[in-house]
C-alpha positions as a printed NumPy array, in Angstrom:
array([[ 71.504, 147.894, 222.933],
       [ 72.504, 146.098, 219.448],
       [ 71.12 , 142.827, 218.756],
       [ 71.947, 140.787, 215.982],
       [ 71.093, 137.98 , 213.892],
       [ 71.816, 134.943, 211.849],
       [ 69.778, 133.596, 209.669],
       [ 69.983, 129.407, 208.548],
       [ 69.273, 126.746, 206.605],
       [ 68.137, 123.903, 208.419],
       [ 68.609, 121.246, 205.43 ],
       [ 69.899, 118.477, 206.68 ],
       [ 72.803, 118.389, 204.01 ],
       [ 73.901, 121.654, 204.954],
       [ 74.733, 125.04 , 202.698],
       [ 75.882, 123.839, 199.502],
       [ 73.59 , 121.822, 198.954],
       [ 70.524, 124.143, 199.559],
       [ 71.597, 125.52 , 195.942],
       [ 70.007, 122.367, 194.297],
       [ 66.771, 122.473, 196.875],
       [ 63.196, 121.872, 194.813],
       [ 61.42 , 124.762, 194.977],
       [ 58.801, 126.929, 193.948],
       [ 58.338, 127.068, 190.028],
       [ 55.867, 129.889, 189.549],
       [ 58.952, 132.297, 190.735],
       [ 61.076, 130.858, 188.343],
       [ 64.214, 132.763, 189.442],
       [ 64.127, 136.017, 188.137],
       [ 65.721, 139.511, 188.267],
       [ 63.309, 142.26 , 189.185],
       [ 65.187, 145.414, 189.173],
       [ 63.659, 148.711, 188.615],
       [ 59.759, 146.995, 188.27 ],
       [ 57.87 , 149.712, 188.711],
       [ 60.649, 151.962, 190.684],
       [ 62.771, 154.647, 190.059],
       [ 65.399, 153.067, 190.132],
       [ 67.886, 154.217, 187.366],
       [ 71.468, 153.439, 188.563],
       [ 72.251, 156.41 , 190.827],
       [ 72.217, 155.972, 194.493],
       [ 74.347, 153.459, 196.741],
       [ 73.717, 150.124, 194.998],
       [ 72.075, 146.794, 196.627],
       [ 71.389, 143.766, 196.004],
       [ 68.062, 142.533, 197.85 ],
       [ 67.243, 138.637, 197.006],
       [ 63.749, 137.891, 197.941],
       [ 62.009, 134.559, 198.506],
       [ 59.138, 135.032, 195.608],
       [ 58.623, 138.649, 195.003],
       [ 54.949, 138.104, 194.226],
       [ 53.853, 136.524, 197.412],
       [ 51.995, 138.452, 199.508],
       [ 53.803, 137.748, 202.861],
       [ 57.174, 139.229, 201.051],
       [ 55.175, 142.166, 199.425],
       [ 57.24 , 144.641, 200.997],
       [ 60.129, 144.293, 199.466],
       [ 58.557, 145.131, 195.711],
       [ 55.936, 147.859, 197.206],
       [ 59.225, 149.594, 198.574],
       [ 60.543, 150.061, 194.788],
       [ 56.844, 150.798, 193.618],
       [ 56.685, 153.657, 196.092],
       [ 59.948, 154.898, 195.474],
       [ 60.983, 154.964, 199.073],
       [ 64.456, 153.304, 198.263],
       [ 64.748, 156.216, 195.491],
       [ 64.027, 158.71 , 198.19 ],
       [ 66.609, 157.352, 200.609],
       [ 69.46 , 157.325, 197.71 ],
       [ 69.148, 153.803, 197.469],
       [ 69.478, 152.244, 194.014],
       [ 68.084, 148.289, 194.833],
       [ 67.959, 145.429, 192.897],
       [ 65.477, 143.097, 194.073],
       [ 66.094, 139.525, 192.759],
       [ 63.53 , 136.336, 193.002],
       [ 64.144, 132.802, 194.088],
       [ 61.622, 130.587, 194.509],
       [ 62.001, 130.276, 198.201],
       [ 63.395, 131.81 , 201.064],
       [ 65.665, 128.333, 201.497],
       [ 67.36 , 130.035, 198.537],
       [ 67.516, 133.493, 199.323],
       [ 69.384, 133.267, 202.622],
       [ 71.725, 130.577, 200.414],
       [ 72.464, 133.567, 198.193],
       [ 72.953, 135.859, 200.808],
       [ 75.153, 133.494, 202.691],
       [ 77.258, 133.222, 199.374],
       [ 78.043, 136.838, 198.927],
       [ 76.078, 137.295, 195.694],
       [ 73.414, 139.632, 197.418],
       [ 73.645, 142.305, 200.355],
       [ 69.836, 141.325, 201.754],
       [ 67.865, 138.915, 201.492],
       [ 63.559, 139.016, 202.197],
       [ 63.026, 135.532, 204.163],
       [ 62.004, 134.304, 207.025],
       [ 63.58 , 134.907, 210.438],
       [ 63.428, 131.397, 212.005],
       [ 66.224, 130.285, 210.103],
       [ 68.601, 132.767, 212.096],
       [ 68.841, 130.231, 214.557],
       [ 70.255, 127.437, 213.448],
       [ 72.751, 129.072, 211.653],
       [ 74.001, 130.403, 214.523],
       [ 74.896, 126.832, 215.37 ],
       [ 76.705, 126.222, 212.455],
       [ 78.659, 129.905, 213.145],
       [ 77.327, 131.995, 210.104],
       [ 76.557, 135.208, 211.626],
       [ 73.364, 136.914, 210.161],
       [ 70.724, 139.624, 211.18 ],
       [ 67.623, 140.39 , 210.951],
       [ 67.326, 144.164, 210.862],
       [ 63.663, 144.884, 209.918],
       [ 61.043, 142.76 , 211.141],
       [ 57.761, 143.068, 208.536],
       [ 55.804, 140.519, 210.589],
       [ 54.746, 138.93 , 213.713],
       [ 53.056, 135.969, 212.519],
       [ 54.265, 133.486, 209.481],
       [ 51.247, 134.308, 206.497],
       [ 51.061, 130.589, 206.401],
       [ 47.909, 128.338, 205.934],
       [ 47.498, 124.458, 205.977],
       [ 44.97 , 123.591, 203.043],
       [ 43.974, 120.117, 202.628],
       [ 42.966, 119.065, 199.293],
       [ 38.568, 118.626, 198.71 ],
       [ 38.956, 115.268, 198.343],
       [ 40.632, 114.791, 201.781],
       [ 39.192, 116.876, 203.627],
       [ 37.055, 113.923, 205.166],
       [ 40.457, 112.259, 206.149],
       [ 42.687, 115.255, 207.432],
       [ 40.867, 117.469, 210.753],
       [ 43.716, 118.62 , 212.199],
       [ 47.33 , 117.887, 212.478],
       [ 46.559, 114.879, 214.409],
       [ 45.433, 112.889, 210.967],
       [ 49.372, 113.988, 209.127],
       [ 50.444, 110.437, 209.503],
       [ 50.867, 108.809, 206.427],
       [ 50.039, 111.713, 204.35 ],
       [ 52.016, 113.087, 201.555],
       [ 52.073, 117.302, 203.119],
       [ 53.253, 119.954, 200.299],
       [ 55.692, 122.231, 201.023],
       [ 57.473, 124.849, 199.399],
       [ 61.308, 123.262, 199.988],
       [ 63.067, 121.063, 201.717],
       [ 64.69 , 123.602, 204.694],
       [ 62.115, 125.834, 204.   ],
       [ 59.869, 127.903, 206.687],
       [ 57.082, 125.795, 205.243],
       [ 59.016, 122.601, 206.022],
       [ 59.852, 123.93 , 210.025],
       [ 56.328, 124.765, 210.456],
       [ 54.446, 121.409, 208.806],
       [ 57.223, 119.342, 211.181],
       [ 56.757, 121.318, 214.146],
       [ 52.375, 121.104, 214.001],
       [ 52.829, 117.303, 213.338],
       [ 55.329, 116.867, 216.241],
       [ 52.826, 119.195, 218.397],
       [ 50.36 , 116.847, 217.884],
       [ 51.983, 113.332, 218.134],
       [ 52.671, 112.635, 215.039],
       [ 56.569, 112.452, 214.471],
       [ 58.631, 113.651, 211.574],
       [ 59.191, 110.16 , 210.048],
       [ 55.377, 109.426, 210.276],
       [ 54.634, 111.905, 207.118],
       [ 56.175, 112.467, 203.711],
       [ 57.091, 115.583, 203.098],
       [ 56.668, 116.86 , 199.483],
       [ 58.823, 120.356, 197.533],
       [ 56.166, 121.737, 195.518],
       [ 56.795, 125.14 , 195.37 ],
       [ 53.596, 127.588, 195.377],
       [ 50.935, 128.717, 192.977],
       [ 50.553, 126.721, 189.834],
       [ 52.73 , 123.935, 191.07 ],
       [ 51.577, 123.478, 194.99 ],
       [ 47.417, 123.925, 193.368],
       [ 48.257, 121.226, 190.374],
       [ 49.692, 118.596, 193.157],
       [ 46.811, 119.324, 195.614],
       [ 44.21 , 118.645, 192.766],
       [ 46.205, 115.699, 191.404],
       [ 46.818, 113.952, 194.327],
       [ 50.531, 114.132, 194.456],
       [ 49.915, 115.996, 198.001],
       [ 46.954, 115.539, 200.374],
       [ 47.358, 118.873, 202.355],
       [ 49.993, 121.559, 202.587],
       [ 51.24 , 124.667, 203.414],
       [ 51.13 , 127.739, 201.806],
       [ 50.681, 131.353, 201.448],
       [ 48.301, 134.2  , 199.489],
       [ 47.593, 134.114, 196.525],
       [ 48.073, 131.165, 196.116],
       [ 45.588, 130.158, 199.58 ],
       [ 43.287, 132.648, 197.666],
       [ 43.634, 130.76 , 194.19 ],
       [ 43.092, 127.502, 195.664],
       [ 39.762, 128.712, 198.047],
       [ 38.471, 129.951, 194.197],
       [ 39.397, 127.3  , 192.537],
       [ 37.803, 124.834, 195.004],
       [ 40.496, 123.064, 195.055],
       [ 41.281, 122.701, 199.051],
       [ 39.742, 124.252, 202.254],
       [ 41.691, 125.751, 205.191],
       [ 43.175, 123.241, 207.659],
       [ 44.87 , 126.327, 209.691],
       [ 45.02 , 129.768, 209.577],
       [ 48.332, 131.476, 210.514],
       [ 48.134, 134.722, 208.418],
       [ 47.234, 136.65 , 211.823],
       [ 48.616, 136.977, 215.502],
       [ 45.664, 135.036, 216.852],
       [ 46.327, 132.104, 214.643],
       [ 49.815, 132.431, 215.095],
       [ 48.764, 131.974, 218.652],
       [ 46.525, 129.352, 218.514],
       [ 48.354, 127.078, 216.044],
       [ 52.512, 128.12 , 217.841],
       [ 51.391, 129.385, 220.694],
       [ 52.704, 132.993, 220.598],
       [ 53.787, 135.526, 217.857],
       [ 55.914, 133.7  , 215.214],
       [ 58.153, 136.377, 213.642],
       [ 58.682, 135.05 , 210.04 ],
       [ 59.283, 137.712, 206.375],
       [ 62.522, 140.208, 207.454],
       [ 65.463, 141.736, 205.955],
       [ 68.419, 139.805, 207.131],
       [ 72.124, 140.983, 206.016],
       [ 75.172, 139.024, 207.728],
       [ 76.668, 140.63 , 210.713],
       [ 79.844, 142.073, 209.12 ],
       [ 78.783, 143.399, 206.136],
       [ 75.888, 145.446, 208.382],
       [ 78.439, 146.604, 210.726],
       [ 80.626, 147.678, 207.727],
       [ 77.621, 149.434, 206.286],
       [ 75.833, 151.108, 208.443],
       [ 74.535, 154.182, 207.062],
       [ 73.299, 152.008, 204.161],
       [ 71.58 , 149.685, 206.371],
       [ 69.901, 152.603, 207.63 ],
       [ 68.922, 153.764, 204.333],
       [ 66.891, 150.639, 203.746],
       [ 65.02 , 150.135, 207.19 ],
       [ 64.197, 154.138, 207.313],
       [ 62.732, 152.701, 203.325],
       [ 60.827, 149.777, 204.678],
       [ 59.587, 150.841, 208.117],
       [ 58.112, 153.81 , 205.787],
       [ 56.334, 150.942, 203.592],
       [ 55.079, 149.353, 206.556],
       [ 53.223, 152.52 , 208.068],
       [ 52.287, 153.374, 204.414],
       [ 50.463, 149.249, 204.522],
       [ 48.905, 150.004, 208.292],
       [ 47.273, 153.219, 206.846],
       [ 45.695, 151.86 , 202.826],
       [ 43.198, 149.849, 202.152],
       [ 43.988, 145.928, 200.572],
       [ 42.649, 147.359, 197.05 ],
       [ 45.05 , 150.508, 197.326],
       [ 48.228, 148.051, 198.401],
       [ 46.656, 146.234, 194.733],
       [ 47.093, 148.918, 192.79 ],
       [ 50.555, 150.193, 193.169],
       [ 51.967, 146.471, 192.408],
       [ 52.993, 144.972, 189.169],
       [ 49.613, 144.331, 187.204],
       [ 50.48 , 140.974, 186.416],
       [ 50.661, 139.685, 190.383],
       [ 47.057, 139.61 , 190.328],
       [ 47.153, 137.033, 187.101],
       [ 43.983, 138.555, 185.911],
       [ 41.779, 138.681, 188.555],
       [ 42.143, 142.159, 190.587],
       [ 39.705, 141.206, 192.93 ],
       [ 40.836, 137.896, 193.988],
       [ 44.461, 139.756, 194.538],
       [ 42.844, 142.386, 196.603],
       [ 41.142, 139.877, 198.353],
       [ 44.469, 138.263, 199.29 ],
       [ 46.305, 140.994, 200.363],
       [ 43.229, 141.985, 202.491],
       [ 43.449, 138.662, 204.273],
       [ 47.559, 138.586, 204.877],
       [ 47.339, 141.845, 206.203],
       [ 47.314, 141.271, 209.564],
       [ 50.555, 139.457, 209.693],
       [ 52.707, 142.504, 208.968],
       [ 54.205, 145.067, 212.214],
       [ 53.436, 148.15 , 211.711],
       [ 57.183, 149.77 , 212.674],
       [ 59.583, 146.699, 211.681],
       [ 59.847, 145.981, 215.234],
       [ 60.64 , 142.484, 216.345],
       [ 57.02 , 141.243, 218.567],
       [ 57.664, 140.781, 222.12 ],
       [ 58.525, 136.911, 222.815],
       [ 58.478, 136.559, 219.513],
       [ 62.044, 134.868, 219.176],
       [ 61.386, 132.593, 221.942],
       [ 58.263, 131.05 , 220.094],
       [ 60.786, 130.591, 217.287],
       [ 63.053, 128.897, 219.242],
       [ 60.204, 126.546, 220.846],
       [ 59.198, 125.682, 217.529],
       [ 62.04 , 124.534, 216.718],
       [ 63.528, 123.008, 219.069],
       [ 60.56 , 120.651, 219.294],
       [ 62.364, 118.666, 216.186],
       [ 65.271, 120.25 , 214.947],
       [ 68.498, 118.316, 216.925],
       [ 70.554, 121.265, 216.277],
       [ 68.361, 123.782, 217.715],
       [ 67.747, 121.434, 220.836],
       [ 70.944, 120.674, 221.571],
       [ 72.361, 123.86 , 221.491],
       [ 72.202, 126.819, 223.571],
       [ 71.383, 129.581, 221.131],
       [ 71.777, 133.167, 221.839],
       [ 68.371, 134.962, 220.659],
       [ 69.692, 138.402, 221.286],
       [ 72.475, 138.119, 218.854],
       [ 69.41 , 136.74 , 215.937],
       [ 68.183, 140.007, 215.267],
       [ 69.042, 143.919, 215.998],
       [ 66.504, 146.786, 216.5  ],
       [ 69.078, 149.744, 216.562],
       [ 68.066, 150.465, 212.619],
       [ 64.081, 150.336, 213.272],
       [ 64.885, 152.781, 216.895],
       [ 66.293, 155.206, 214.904],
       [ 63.641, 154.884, 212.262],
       [ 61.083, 155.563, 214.148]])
């Protein structure tokens, strides 16, 4: 049976205006084509746009290219950067890219708003996301409970980040209004507001969560880069970095689409089966911004989050869908069709 999936932004002022979204500054928008891959022109061309190649909870899409499984599958793929995966699906909604490397709660609400988009490889079962609060508030910030009245970082407005911080301060009485969210990106930016005060927690991934746990700079409020914290913090597998493609264009493009799962589901066995310091090594050298070990360290501790086959987790939609529901009016007063959010007829015949 075919399943299928649209992916969404859930800023408030809807599509266009995602394209002028705050984001992330250490990805500065960038193309990435051919880093480290084969890549050379020949092949069936596509256009991949990822939300930050160099974080560690997208790293699939560049250690594809760096293993030369697209090459092997006659693939010639461009993978493009935005700063966040707000943008990426905004680009992919646009027609300027075939794929985009986001986050899978979004599919949701755009199925509300009648874009239809699907996921079609599922590289995790928990988001890769931690809650840091800055040193000097760690005295003021224990849980959730204390977000009122604090200024929380996240990447972008409509971001996964953004979904996640509303839904844990909801959770735990404190409403939406009661907190100020802040777009500050990830790396350099999110670690210069935390130490300057311009945010007093946030949410973020690796290695930037590594960075900032070197630096001193925060400690870690909660701990979503595995299925038990996924658990403990949503309350069931959260299903967040995918390759989503709208509807038509996969149904037009089948053989293609199969071309890049068989690619990726290969780069997720290769990740299940290598050690954190191998998965180092075969990406670009300057990911690691000059400390190997801290990099290594990183991947070692996002691990966890990816599948191992692409599959989407059992209930792992319907956690989405709690989450957000809990504060997104769209979500919760709509009756949303979770079997047409994602498809696993590309990852079945994968396998």
């Amino acid at each position: 049976m075919r399943k299928t999936a649209r992916y969404a932004s859930l800023a408030v002022s809807g599509l266009l205006a995602l394209t002028s979204l705050t984001a992330c500054a250490n990805d500065a928008s960038s193309t990435a084509a051919g880093s480290g891959g084969k890549g050379g022109g020949k092949g069936t061309k596509v256009k991949i746009m990822v939300g930050g190649l160099d974080k560690v909870i997208y790293m699939p899409a560049m250690l594809t290219q760096r293993l030369g499984f697209f090459d092997a599958e006659g693939l010639d793929v461009e993978l493009l950067s935005e700063p966040a995966g707000v943008q990426a699906e905004t680009a992919l909604v646009s027609g300027q890219v075939q794929g985009a490397v986001g986050f899978y709660d979004h599919t949701l609400d755009l199925q509300t708003k009648g874009k239809s988009v699907e996921s079609v490889v599922q590289f995790s079962h928990a988001p890769g996301e931690v809650e840091v609060v800055s040193t000097k508030k760690a005295g003021d910030i224990s849980s959730p409970k204390d977000f009122k009245g604090k200024k929380l970082g996240i990447t972008g407005l409509g971001s996964s980040t953004d979904f996640l911080t509303k839904y844990l301060a909801v959770k735990n009485g404190v409403q939406v209004s009661e907190f100020s969210p802040v777009a500050v990106g990830a790396g350099p930016t999110f670690i210069s507001a935390l130490q300057q005060g311009s945010i007093d927690a946030g949410m973020t991934t690796d290695p930037t969560v590594a960075t900032i746990l070197d630096k001193k700079a925060g400690k870690i409020l909660l701990d979503m880069r595995t299925p038990e914290g996924s658990q403990e913090a949503l309350g069931g597998p959260y299903p967040s970095s995918s390759l989503y493609m709208q509807t038509d264009w996969v149904n037009g493009h089948k053989d293609t689409v199969q071309k890049l799962t068989n690619a990726f589901v290969k780069t997720l066995k290769w990740m299940s089966t290598h050690s954190a310091d191998e998965i180092a090594a075969k990406m670009p050298a300057d990911y690691s911004q000059g400390n190997k070990k801290l990099y290594a360290e990183a991947i070692k501790a996002t691990l966890p989050m990816f599948t191992k086959d692409g599959v989407m987790p059992a209930n792992g939609p319907e956690t989405v869908e709690k989450v957000l529901k809990a504060f997104n009016p769209n979500i919760k007063n709509a009756k949303v069709d979770l079997s047409k959010t994602y498809t696993t007829e590309f990852v079945d015949a994968a396998k």
